[in-house]
C-alpha positions as CSV (number, residue, x, y, z in Angstrom):
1,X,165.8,32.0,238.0
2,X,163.5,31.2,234.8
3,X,165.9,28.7,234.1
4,X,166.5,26.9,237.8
5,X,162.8,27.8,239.7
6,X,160.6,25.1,237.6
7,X,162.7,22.2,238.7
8,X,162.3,22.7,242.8
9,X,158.7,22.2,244.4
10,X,159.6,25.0,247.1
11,X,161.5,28.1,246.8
12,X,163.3,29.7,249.7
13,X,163.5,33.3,248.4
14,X,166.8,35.8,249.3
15,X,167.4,39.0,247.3
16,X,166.9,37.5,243.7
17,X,164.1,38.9,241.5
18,X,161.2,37.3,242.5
19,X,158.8,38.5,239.6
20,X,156.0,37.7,237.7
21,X,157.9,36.0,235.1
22,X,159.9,33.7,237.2
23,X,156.8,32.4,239.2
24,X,155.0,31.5,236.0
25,X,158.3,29.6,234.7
26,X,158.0,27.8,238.2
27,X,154.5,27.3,237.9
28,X,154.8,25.6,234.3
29,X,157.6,23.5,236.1
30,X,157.6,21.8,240.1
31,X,157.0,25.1,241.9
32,X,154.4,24.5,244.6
33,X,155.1,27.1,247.3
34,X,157.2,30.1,248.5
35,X,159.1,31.4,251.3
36,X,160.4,34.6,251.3
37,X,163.3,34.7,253.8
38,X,163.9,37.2,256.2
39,X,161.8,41.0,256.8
40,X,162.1,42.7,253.2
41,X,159.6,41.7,250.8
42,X,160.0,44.5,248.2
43,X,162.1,41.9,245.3
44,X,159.0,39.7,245.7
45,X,155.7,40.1,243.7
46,X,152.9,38.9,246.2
47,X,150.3,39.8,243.6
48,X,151.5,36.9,240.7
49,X,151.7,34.4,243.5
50,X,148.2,35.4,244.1
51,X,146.8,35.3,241.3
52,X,148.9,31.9,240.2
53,X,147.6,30.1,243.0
54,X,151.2,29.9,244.6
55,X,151.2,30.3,248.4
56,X,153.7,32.1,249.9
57,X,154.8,33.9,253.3
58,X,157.8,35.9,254.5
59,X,159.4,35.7,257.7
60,X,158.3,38.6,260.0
61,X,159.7,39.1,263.3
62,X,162.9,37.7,263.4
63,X,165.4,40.3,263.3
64,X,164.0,43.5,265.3
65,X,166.7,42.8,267.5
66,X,169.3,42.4,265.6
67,X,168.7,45.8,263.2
68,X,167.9,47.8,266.7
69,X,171.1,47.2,267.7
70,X,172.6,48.8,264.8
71,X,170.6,51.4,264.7
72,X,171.6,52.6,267.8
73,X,175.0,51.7,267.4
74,X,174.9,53.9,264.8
75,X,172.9,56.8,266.6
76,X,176.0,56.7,269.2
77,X,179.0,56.8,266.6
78,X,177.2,59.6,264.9
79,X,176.6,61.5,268.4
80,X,180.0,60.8,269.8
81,X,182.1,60.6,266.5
82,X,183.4,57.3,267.5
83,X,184.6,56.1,263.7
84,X,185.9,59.5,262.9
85,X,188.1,59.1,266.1
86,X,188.9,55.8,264.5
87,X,190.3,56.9,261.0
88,X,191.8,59.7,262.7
89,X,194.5,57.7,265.2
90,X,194.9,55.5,262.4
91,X,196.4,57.9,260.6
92,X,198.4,59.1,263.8
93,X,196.9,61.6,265.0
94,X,194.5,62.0,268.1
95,X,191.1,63.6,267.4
96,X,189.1,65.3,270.3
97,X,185.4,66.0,269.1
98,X,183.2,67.4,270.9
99,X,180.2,64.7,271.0
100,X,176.7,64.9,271.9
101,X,175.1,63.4,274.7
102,X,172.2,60.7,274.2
103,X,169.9,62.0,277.5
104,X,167.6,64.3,276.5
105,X,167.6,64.3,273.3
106,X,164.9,63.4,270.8
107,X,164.6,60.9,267.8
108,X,162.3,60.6,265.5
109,X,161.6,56.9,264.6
110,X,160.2,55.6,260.9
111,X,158.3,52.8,261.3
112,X,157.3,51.1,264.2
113,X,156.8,47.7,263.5
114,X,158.9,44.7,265.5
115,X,162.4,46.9,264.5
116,X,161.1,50.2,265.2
117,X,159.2,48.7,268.6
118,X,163.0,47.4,269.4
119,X,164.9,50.6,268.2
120,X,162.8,52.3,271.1
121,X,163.0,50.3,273.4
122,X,166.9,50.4,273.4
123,X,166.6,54.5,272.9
124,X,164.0,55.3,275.8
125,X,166.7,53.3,277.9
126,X,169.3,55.9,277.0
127,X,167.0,58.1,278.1
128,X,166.2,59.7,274.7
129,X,162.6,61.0,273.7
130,X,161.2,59.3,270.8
131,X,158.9,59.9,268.4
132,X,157.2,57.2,266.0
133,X,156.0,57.7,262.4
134,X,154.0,54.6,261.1
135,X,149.9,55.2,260.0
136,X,149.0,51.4,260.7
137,X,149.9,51.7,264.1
138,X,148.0,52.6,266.9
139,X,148.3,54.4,269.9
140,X,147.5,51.2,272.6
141,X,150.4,49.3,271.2
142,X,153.0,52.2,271.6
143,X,156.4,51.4,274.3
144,X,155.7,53.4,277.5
145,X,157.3,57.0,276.4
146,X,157.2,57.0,272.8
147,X,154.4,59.6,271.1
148,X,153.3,59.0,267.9
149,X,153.4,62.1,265.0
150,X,151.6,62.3,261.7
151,X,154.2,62.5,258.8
152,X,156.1,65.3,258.6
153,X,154.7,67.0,262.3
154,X,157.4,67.3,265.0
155,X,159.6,66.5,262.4
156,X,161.6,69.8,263.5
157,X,162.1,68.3,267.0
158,X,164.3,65.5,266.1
159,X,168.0,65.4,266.8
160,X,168.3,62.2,265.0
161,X,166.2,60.8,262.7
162,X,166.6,56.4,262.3
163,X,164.7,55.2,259.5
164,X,163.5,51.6,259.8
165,X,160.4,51.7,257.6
166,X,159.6,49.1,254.5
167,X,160.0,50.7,251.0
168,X,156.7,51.2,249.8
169,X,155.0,53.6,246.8
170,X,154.2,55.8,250.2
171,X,157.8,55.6,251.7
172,X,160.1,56.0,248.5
173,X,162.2,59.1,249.0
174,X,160.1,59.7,252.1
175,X,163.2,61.6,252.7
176,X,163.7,64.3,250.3
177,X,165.0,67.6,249.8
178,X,161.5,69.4,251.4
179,X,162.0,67.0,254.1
180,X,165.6,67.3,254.8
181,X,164.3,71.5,254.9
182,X,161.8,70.9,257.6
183,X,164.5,68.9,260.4
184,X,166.5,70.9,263.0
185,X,169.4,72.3,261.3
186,X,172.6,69.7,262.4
187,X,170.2,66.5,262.6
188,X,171.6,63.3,261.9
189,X,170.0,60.7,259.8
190,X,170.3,57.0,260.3
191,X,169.4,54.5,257.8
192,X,168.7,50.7,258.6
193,X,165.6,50.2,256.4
194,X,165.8,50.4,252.9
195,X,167.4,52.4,250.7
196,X,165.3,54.4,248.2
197,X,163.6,56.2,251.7
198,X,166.1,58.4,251.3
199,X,166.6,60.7,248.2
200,X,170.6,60.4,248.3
201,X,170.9,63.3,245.9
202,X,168.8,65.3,248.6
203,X,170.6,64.1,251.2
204,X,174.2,64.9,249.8
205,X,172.9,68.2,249.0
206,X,171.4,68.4,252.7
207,X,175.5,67.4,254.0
208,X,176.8,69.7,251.9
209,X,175.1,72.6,253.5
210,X,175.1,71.6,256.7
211,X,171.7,71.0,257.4
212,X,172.4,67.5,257.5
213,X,175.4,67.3,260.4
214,X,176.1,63.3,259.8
215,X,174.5,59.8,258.5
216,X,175.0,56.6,259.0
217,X,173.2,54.3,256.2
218,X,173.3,50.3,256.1
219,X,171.6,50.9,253.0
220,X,171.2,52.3,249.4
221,X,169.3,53.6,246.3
222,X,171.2,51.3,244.4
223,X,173.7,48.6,245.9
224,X,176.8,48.0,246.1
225,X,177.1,51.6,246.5
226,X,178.9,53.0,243.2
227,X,182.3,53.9,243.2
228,X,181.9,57.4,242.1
229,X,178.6,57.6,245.3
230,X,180.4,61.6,246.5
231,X,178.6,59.7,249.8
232,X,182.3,57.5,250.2
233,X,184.2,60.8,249.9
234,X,181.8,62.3,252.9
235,X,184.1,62.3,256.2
236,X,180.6,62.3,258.0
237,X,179.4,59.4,256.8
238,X,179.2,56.2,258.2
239,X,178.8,53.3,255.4
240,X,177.3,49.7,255.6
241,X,176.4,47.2,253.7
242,X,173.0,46.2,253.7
243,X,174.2,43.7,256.9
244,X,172.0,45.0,259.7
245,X,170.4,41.4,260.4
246,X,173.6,39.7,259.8
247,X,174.2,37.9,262.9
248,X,174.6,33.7,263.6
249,X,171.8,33.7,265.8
250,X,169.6,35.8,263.4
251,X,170.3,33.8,260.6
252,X,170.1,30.8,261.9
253,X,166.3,31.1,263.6
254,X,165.2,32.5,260.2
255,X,166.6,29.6,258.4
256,X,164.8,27.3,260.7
257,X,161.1,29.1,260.5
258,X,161.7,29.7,256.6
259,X,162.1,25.5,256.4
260,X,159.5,25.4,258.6
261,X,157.0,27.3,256.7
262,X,157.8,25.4,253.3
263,X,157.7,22.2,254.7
264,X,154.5,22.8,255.5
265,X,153.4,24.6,252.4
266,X,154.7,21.1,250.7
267,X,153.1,18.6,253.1
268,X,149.6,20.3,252.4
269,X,150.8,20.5,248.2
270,X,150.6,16.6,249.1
271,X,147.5,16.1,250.5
């Protein structure tokens, strides 16, 4: 990116490293403005572009949707074991499990920004009781049914937990061993946010014993997830692949506001 960035005026940023270094080698090149595309802004250093004069934006609001959905796909194939049926008649048999059902049960919701705002509305339509965890957000702009809880309180009540929150200094292993200890024993953690939220030593510890009953996690401390992760051996795991907003019309509307936004970050660059 040192090498590439100072020949473009405007830089559409994905998952590269976006750091101090490579917005100073723009900056002594053609680099006028940035774009970061898409929700997750934690490979992007807003403070250089700052303090280089560089403007820049990300793209919020275009995928609540799209990560909702799988978040509550998730929270169903983890309460009615729909992948483990899966592998199982695969491999010729016919598995049975006994699943959960979604009414009247309670989730416990990190972050409740435009996924977390979607992620409860498609819960409270299954009829589920859910409880949000975010301290910028207020009580006025809370969905119709959804309480909100100070990190960790309630935390105990929770049949699932779906994490959906930013990584932050604050949020990094939000989830950890103390707070894998204070959930209802058999909970079952969903993860469509950002890796590092979750302690994955913690959590493989909290599967092991069975405080932990399942997870489901689009994401990772570190990704691709290693080959040697004892998560891939866990039969009650369901892996992703950091593909939650991965769908044509998501990518396609964020494409268009991302050229949007630099076009007019160039157009004022020209006076």
């Amino acid at each position: 990116m040192i090498d590439l960035l100072p020949q473009f005026d405007g830089w559409i940023i994905g998952d590269d490293p976006a750091t101090q270094q490579v917005f100073e080698a723009g900056q002594r090149g053609s680099l006028k403005a940035a774009v970061k595309w898409g929700i997750g802004v934690d490979n992007v250093d807003f403070k250089a572009c700052k303090a280089l004069g560089i403007p820049i934006i990300n793209t919020p609001g275009m995928f609540g949707g799209e990560v909702a959905d799988v978040a509550v796909g998730y929270v169903i194939a983890l309460a009615r074991h729909t992948v483990e049926i899966d592998r199982g008649v695969r491999e010729g048999n016919w598995p049975k499990p006994r699943g959960l059902s979604l009414a009247g049960r309670t989730v416990a919701v990190l972050g409740y920004g435009d996924i977390g705002r979607n992620t409860a509305r498609r819960l409270l339509a299954a009829d589920m009781t859910v409880i949000a965890y975010d301290p910028f957000v207020e009580y006025s702009s809370l969905e119709a049914g959804v309480s909100l809880a100070r990190w960790p309180e309630r935390l105990d009540e929770a049949d699932f937990v779906v994490v959906n929150c930013a990584l932050t200094p604050s949020s990094h292993h939000m989830l950890n061993a103390e707070a894998f200890a204070a959930m209802k024993p058999g909970v079952r953690i969903v993860n469509v946010g950002r890796g590092p939220v979750i302690d994955e030593q913690a959590l493989i510890a909290a599967l092991a014993s069975g405080q932990v009953h399942s997870a489901a996690l689009d994401v990772f401390e570190q990704e691709p997830l290693p080959l040697d992760s004892p998560l891939r051996s866990h039969s009650a795991c369901i892996l992703g692949s950091h593909n939650a907003s991965n769908t044509v019309d998501g990518v396609e509307r964020t494409s268009h506001k991302a050229i949007q936004l630099i076009a007019g970050f160039l157009q004022e660059a020209k006076g």
